[in-house]
Steps between C-alpha positions, in 0.01 A plus 500: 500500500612629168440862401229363215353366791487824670355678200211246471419561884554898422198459179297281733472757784462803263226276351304420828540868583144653577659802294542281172162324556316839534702602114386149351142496621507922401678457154272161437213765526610754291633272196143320525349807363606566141463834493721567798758284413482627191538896680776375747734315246483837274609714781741280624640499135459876497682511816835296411520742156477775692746367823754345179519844346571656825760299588683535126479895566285476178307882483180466683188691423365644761141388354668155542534499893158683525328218295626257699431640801089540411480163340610346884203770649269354231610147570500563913114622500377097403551354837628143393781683260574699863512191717720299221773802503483550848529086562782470214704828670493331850649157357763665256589703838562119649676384213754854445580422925578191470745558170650773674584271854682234201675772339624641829626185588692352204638903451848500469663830601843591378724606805 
């Protein structure tokens, strides 16, 4: 078996996973309703600014963090918005573990 092989199986499993069924049937939901896709895809937007400026030691306002932080508590009171975050958490979780077992394996250390 050849390793494209492997990958295909690897995307096929994570696919049939109950986690990644539970994030497609969750996100399906949410993106249904224009108004909270239209909420989620603005904080998610809001979100990457605010995690890109962080990570270029940019100066961050403290109103900045604070903002974000109450549009999520906003966003976490409608119940499918909650369930979608919650579902899409769990699978990135699945996804982050299984990149971190490939890295581990194919790291070369210097000795």
């Amino acid at each position: 078996m050849n390793i494209y092989d492997d990958a295909h199986k690897l995307a096929r499993s994570l696919k049939e996973s109950e986690e990644y069924k539970d994030y497609a049937e969750k996100s399906n939901k949410v993106f249904k309703d224009k108004k909270n896709k239209e909420m989620v895809l603005d904080f998610k937007k809001k979100a990457l600014e605010f995690q890109i400026k962080q990570a270029s030691e940019d100066k961050i306002d403290a109103g900045e963090e604070e903002e974000i932080k109450k549009l999520q508590d906003i966003l976490m009171l409608n119940p499918d918005i909650k369930d979608f975050f919650i579902s899409e958490t769990k699978f990135s979780q699945i996804v982050a573990d299984v990149y971190k077992i490939i890295e581990d394996a194919i790291n070369i250390k210097e000795e």
